[in-house]
C-alpha positions in Angstrom: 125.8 124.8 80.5 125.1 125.2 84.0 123.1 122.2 85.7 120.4 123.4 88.5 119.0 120.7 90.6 115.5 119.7 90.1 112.4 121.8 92.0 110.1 119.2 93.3 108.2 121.6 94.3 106.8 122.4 90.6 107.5 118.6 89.4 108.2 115.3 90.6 111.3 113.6 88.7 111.8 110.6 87.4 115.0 109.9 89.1 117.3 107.2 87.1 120.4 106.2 89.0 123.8 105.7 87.6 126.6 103.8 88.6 129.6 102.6 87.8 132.3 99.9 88.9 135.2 101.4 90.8 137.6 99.1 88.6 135.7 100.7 84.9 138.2 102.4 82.8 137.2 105.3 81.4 133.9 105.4 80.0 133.4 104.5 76.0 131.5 106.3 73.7 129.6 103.1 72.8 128.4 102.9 76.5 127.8 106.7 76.5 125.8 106.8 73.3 123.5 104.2 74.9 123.4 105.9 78.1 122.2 108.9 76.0 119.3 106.7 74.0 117.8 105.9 77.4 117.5 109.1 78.5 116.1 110.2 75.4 113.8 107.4 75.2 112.3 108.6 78.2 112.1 112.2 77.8 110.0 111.5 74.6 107.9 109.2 76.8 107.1 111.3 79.5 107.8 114.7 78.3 106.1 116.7 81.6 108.0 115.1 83.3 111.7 116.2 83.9 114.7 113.2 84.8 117.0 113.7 87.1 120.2 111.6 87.4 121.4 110.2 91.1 125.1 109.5 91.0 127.7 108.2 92.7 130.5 108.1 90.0 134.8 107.9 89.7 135.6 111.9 88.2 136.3 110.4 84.7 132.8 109.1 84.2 130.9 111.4 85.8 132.5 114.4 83.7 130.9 112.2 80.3 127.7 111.4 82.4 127.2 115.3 83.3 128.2 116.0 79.5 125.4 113.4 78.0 123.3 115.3 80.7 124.1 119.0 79.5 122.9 117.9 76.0 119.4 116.6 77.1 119.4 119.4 79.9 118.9 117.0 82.4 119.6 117.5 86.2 122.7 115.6 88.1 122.4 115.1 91.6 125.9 113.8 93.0 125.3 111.4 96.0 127.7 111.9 98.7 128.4 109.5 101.6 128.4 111.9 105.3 131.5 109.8 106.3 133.5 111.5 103.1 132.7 115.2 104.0 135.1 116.3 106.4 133.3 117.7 109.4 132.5 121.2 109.5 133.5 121.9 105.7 130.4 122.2 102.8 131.0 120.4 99.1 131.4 123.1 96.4 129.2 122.0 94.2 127.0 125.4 93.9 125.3 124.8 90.7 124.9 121.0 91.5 124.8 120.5 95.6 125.5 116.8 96.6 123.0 114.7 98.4 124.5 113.8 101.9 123.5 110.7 102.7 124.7 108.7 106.0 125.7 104.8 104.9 126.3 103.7 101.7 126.0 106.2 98.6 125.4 103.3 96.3 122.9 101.5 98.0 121.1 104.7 99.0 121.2 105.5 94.5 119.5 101.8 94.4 116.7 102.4 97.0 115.8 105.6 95.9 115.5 105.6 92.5 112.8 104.8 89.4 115.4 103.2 87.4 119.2 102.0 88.4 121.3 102.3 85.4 125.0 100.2 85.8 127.5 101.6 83.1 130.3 99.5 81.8 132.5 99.1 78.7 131.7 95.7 78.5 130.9 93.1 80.3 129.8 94.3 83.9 132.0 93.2 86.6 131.0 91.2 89.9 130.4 94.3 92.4 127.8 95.9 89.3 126.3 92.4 88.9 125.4 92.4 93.0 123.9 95.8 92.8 121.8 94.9 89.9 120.9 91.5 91.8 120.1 93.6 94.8 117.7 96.1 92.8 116.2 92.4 91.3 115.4 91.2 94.6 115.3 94.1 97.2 117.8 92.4 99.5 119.2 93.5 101.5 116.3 96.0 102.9 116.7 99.3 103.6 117.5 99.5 107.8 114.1 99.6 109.7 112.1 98.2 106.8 109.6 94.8 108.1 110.4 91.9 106.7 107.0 90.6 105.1 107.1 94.1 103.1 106.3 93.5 99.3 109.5 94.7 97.5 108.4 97.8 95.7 111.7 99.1 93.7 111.6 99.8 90.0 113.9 98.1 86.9 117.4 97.9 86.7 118.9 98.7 83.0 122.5 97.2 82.5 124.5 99.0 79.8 127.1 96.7 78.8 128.9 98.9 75.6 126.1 99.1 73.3 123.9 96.3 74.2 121.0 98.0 76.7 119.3 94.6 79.2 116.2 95.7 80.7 115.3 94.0 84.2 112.0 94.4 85.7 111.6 92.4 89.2 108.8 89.9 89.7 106.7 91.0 92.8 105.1 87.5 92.8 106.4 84.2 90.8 105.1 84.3 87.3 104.6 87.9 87.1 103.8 89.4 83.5 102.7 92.5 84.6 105.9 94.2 86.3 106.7 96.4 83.4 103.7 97.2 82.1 102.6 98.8 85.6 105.7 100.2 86.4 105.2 102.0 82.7 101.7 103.3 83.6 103.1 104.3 86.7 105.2 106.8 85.1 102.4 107.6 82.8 100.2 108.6 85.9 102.8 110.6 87.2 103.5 112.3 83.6 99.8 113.4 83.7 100.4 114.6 87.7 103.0 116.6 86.5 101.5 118.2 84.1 98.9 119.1 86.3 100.5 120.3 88.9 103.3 122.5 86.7 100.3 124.6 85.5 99.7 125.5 88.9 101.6 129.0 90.4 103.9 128.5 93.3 102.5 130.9 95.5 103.0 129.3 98.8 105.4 129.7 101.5 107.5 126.8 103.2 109.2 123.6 103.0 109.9 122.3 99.6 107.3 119.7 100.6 104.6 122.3 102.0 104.8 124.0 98.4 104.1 120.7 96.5 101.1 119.9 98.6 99.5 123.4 98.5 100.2 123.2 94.1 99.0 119.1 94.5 95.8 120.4 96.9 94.4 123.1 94.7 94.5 120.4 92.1 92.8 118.5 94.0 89.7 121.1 94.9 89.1 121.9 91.3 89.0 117.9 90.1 86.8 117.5 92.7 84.5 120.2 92.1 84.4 118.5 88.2 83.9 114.8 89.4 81.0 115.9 91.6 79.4 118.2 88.9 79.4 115.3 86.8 78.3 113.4 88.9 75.2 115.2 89.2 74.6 115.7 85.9 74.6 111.9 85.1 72.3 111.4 87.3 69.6 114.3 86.7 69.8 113.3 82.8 69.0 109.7 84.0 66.7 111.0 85.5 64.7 112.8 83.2 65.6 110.0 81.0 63.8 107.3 82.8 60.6 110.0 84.1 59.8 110.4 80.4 59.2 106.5 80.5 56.6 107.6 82.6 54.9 110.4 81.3 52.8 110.0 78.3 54.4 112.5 76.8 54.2 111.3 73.0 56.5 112.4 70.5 58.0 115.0 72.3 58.8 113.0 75.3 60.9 110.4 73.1 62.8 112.9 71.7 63.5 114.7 74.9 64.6 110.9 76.4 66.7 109.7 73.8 68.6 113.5 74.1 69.4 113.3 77.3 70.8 109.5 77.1 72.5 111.3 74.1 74.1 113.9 76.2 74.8 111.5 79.3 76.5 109.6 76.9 79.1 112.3 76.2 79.9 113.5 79.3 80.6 109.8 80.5 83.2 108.9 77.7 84.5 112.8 78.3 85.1 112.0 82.0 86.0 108.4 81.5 88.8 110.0 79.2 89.9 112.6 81.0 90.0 110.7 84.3 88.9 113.4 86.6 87.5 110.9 89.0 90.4 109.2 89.4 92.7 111.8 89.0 91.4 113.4 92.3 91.3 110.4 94.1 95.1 109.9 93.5 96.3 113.4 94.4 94.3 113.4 97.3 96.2 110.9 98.5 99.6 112.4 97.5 98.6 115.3 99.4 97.3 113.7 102.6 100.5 111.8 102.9 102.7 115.3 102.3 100.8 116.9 105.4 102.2 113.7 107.1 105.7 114.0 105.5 105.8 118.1 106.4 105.0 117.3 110.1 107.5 114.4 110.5 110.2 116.3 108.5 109.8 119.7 110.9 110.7 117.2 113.9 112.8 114.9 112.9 111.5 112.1 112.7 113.5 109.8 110.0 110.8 107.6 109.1 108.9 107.8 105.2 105.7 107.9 104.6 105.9 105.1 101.8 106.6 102.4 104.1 103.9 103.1 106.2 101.4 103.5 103.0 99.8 100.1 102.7 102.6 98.4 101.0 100.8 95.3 100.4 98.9 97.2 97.6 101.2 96.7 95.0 99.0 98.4 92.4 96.8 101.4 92.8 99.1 102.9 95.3 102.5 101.7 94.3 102.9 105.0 91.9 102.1 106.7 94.5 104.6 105.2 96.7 106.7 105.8 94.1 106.3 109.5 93.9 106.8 110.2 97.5 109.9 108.1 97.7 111.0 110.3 95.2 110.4 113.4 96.9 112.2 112.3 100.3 114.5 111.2 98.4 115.4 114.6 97.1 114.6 116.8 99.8 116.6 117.7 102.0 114.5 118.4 105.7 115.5 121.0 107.6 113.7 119.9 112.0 112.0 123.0 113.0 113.1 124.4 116.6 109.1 124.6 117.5 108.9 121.1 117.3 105.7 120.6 119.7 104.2 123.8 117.7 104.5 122.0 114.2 102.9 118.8 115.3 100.0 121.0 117.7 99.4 123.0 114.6 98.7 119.6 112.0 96.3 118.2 114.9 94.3 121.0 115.7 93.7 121.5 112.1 92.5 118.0 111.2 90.6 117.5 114.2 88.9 120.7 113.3 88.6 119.1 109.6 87.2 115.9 110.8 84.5 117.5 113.5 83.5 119.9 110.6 83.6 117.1 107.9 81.7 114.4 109.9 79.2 116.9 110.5 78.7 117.4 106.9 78.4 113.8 105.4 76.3 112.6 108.3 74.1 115.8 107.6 73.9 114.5 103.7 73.4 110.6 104.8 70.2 112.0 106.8 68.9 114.2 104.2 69.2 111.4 101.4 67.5 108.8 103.5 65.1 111.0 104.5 64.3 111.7 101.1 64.0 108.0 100.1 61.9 108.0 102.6 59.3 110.4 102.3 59.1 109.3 98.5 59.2 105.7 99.3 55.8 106.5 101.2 54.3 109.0 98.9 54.8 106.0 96.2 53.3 103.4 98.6 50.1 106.0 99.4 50.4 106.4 95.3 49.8 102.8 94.9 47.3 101.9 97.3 45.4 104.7 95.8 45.9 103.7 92.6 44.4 100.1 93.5 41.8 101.4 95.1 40.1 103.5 92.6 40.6 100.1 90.1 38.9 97.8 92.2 36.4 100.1 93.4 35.3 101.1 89.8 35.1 97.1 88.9 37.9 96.9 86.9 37.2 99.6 84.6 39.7 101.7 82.5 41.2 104.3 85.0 40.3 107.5 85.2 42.4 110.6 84.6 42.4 110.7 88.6 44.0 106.9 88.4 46.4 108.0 85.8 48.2 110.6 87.7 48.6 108.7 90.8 50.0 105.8 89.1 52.7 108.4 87.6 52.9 110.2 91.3 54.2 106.4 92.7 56.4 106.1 89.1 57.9 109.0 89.9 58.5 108.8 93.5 59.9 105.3 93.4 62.4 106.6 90.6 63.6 109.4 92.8 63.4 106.5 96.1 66.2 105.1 93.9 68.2 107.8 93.1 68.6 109.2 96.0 69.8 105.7 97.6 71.9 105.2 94.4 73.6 108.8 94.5 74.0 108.5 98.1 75.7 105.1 98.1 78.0 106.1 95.5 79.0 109.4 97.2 79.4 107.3 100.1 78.0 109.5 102.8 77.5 107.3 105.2 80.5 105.6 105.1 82.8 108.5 105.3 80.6 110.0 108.1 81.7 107.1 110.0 85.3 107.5 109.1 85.7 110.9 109.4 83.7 110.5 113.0 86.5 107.9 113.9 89.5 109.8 112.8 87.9 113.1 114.5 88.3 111.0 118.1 91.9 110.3 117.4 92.7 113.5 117.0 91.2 114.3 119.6 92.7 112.0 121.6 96.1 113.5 120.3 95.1 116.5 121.7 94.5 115.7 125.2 97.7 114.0 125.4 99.9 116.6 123.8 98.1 119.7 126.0 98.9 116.9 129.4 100.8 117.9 132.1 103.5 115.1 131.4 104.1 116.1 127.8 107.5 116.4 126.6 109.5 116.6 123.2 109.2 112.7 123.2 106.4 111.9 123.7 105.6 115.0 121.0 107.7 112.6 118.5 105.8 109.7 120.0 101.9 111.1 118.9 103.2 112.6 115.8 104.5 108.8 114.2 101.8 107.1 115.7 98.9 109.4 114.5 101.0 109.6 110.8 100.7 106.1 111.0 97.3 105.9 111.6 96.3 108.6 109.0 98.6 107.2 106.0 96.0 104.1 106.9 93.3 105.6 106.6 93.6 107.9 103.6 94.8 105.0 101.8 91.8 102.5 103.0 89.5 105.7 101.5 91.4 105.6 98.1 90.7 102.3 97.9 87.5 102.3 98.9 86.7 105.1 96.2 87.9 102.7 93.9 84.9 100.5 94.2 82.5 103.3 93.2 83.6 104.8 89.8 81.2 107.2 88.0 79.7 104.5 85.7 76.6 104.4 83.2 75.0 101.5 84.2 75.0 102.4 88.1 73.6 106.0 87.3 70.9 104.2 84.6 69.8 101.8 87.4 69.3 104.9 89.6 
């Protein structure tokens, strides 16, 4: 069977790296047989997404790695130091082309992988042991990596002949929760897989400019669901709570108690399929491939994972994970219209942020001039509605008296609403955030079209505005966060 590298471009592996000691014999079939049941284990678990093996192995072992791999049809990526290529010649490896890596090929499997497998006979000797410490602690750090940054690297399984140990490193002291997120890590990215794959690669590009365009027109359509939603929790509360205020009889009860019925669905159906958050995710994925394109085209050697808040060590840290995994396994390629490739990214999100700052300060205005013509109309309502009482000395109200006190009702339901709908949409907030990000850009502009512009100080704006963005897509993912499409916030609407 021939082995083909994975396309990240349709999926994101889960990439499990292998090693072995230099002194290992060759390997047992007690070791391999293990070796086999982990791999298995998690193709069952995560069956939309595909594994893909990073090695670095002596030529008996990796001949019974790739075996165990031809039988689960899973990819091997042999990881190649630059210092063993002799210059100017290419590895022959056409159905499985080697990584090239500059530094150590070992220490590069640790960093960039899910999970590091160590394979021995028995018990694993003293170099296996230090790599299995270093995946443990994160130590030493990748070069260029701050010191205060929260490690963020996945388990380390140590097959020791047929006995399988299963680290997972403590972020914090006490830590009970390292494999359980790390497992619902993968489980997010199982269901980002299977999202994406059912999208047609019909873009043009990089490797990571046809992931984004598949990840993006995700995106659109969850959020075109998660709005519509949206909306239709809120009309049916809505007509729920205005039938509180009609005396509608009969009729009207049955009407309310449908639409809470109804409401009702839809919430557990979006709660369940998680179209909210779903978007919110991939969005971010995206935004920080537009970054990872641009830096790739020029050069620039930097990752967009260490610059995505890495002090979030939950909702983001699968996504950290995901893009580590893709600049892990691509392989950029600068573009000779360096200065081009980074004018073309700003022009287009300073045109996306003037246009889109535009838009939700247009909605924030409409919204709280709505609140507040109904806000009035309810106070006039009232007033009205007092008026008339006290002027007929107390008397039962007249039909008159009625439907003004049902005019105010109704006003002061749709007063809250429309503040309710617009808080949780967040308007406001990202009119002010888009606003900001809009004057960056264009700030990026005026220095890159200056007179004293070269391919430098190109390089310079392009890390310094990726920098900035990475920040502020992920301080809007978490923000999102805090307003999830809820029952209780629509019903108090």
């Amino acid at each position: 069977m021939r082995i083909v590298p994975p396309d990240i471009a349709a999926a994101v592996p889960l990439v499990v790296g292998v090693v072995v000691s230099s002194k290992e014999a060759a390997p047992a079939e007690t070791a391999l047989r293990a070796f086999e049941t982990v791999l298995g284990d998690l193709q069952r678990q995560f069956p939309q997404t595909p594994l893909a093996l990073l090695t670095e192995l002596p030529h008996e072992w990796e001949h019974a790695v790739v075996r165990v791999a031809e039988l689960l049809d899973v990819a091997v990526i042999p990881c190649v130091a630059a210092a063993a290529v002799p210059e100017g010649s290419q590895p022959n490896a056409v159905d499985r082309p080697p990584k090239i890596v500059d530094g150590d090929a070992r220490l590069f499997i640790a960093h960039a992988c899910d999970i590091l497998v160590t394979l021995a006979n028995a018990a694993a000797p003293a170099d296996l042991l230090v790599l299995a410490d270093r995946r443990r602690t994160g130590e030493p750090r990748p070069a260029g990596q701050p010191l205060l940054t929260p490690r963020d690297v996945g388990p380390c399984y140590t097959i020791e002949g047929a006995s399988v140990a299963k680290s997972f490193p403590m972020r914090s002291a006490g830590d009970q929760r390292a494999e359980t997120e790390f497992f619902a890590g993968l489980a997010r990215r199982n269901r980002f897989n299977a999202d994406v794959t059912r999208q047609h690669d019909t873009a043009s590009g990089t490797t990571i400019e046809r992931l984004r365009a598949r990840i993006a027109h995700v995106t659109d359509g969850l959020q075109v669901k998660t709005n519509a939603f949206q909306i239709a929790l809120y009309g049916l509360a809505l007509v729920a709570a205005s039938f509180e205020i009609f005396p509608t009889g009969l009729i009207g009860t049955y009407l309310k108690f449908g639409a809470l019925s109804v409401a009702f669905i839809i919430y557990f159906f979006v709660r369940r399929e998680k179209y909210q958050s779903r978007y919110q995710d991939y969005r971010a994925i995206s935004e920080a491939l537009r970054v990872q394109a641009v830096w790739s085209r020029i050069g620039v050697a930097e990752r967009v994972e260490d610059s995505y808040l890495p002090m979030q060590q939950t909702d983001l840290q699968w996504i950290r994970n995901v893009l580590r995994v893709v600049n892990s396994l691509d392989t950029p390629q600068a573009d000779a219209k360096r200065r081009d490739a980074v004018l073309d990214w700003v022009t287009g999100q300073h045109d996306y942020f003037f246009k889109h700052s535009r838009i939700e300060a247009k909605n924030r205005d409409f919204f709280l001039e709505a609140s507040s013509v109904f806000g009035a109309l309810s106070v006039v309502s009232s007033l009205a509605t007092l008026g008339l009482f006290l002027a007929r000395g107390g008397k039962p109200p007249e039909t008159l008296t009625v439907d003004l006190g049902i005019i105010a009702g109704l006003s002061a339901l749709f007063v809250a609403a429309a503040r309710s709908y617009a808080r949780t949409r967040g308007h406001g907030e990202n009119a002010n955030r888009y606003q900001r990000m809009f004057f960056v850009f264009e700030r990026a502009l005026e220095v890159l079209n200056g007179a004293a512009v070269d391919e430098a100080r190109t390089r310079a704006v392009a890390v310094e505005l990726g920098r900035v963005a990475l920040a502020e897509h992920a301080e809007w993912l978490l923000a999102q966060r805090e307003r999830p499409i809820t029952l209780v916030a629509t019903s108090a609407a």
